[in-house]
N, C-alpha and C positions, 0 to 999 in steps of 0.2 A: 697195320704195322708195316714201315719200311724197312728196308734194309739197302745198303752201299755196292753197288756192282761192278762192272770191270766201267774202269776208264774215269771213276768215279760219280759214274750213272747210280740215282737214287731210283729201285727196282721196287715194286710191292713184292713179298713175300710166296708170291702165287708161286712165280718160276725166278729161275736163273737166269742172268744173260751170258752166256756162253763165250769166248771171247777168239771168233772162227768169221774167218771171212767167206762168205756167201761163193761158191761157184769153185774152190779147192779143195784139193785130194783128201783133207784132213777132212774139211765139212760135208764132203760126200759118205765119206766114212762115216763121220757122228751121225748123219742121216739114215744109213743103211741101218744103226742100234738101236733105231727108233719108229715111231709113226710118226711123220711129219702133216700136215694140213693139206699137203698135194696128194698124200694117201688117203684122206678119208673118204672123197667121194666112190672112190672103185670098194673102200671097205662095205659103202653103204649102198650099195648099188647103186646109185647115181652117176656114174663116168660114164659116158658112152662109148669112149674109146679105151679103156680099159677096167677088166675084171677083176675081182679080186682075188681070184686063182692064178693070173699073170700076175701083180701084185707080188703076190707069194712066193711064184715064180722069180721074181726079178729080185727079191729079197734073200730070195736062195741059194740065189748065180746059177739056178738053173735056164734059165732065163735073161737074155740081153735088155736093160732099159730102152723102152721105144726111142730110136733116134730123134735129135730134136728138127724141124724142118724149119724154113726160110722165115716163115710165119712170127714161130716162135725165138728166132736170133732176132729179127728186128725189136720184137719187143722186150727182151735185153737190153738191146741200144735204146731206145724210147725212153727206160724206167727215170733215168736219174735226171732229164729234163720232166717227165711227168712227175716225179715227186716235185720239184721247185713250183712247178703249175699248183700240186697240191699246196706246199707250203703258202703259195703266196695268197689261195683262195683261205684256204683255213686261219692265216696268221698266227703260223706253230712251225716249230722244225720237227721234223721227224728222221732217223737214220735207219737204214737195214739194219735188223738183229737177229742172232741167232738166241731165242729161249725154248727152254726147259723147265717144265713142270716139278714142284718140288712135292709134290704128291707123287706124281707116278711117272720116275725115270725115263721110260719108253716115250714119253707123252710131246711131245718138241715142234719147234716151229719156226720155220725160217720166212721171217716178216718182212715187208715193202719198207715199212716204215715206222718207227716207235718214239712219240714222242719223251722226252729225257725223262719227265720223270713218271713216264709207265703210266701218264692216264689216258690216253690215245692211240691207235693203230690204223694202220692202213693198207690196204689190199688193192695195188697198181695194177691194171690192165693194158695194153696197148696194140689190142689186136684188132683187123679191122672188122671179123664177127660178131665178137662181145661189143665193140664201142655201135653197129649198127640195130645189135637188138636192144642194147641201151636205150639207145636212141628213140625209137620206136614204142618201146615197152615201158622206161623207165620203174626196171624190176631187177632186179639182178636173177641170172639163167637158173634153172634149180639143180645143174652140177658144178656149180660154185657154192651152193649153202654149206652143206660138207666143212670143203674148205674153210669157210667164214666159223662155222660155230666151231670149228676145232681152236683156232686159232683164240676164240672167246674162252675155251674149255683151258687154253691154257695161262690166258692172261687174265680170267676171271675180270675182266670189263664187261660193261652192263651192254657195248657196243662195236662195233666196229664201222671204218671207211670204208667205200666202195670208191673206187674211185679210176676212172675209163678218160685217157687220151693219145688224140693223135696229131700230126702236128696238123696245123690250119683249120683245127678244127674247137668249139669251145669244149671243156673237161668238163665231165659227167658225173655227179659226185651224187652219190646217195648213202642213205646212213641203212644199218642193218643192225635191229637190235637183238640180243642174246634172245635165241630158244631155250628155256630149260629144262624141257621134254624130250625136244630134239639130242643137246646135247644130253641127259642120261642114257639115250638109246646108244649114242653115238660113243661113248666111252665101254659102252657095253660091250659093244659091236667090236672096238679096237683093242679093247682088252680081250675080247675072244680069240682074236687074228694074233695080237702077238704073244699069247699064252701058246698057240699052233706050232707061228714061224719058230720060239724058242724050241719045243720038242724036236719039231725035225731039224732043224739043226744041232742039237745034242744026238740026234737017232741019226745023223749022217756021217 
């Protein structure tokens, strides 16, 4: 079953598209209310550079969010040529979107790319770590799965994009299909953590 979304995107019923531009005060905010897909690897022990006690931290203002580094602003700049490199491999348009899970409010996702009508997603990389163990490996890192099946968890697709470029170099596209194991651990896991972050924040 469909349903009609902002801008007059036809959505499946899974989640909501939220209508918040990516990287403003407002959509950092709707982020703070929620688990987004960049939390679930520290929820699940998988982030190397952050735990899920900083996580919590940072959720609670007790805690500053890790600064972003040089690394991570180019691949900002990168994204919106790497999506057209996607577009033009796949033969699909895809736009950033803000969803949310119509099951469980907390549940949210701020995507690379969604094609219009909600049967496709994709997860842009443009760093030059992740595109050399791509490269190498042709597997995506295991503190990216997190990320990926959350993202599934709330678009309920059977799949998602992987998808790694930099300029001068060819784009790296692997598919990643839904865990359903994975993800009941992983709703488990996030539903624990923000039943927590709620308490203490009413106990503060």
């Amino acid at each position: 079953m469909l349903s009609t979304g902002i801008q007059g995107r036809v959505v499946p019923t899974a989640y909501t598209v939220v209508d918040l531009q990516q990287g403003t005060t407002e959509w950092l905010e709707w982020r703070r209310q929620g688990i987004g897909s960049s939390d679930a690897p520290a929820i699940m022990g998988e982030n190397p550079w952050k735990s899920a006690a900083r996580l919590l931290a940072e959720k609670l203002g007790s805690a500053r969010p890790l600064p972003s580094n040089a690394a991570m602003e180019r691949g900002v700049v990168l994204e919106p040529e790497a999506r057209r490199r996607y577009e033009a491999l796949r033969r699909t348009r895809v736009l950033p979107a803000c969803l949310q899970s119509n099951r469980h409010a907390w549940l949210r996702a701020s995507v690379d790319g969604l094609e219009a009508g909600g049967n496709a997603v994709v997860e842009i990389k443009c760093g030059e770590s992740i595109y050399r163990k791509m490269a190498d490996r042709r597997q995506v890192p295991r503190y990216y799965i997190g990320q990926l099946q959350h993202i599934l968890a709330v678009t309920d697709l059977p799949g998602i994009d992987f998808f790694c470029w930099l300029p001068d170099r060819p784009g790296i596209h692997l598919r990643v299909d839904r865990d359903a194991r994975y993800i009941a651990r992983l709703l488990e896991a996030e539903q624990a953590f923000w039943q927590r972050l709620v308490r203490q924040r009413m106990a503060s």
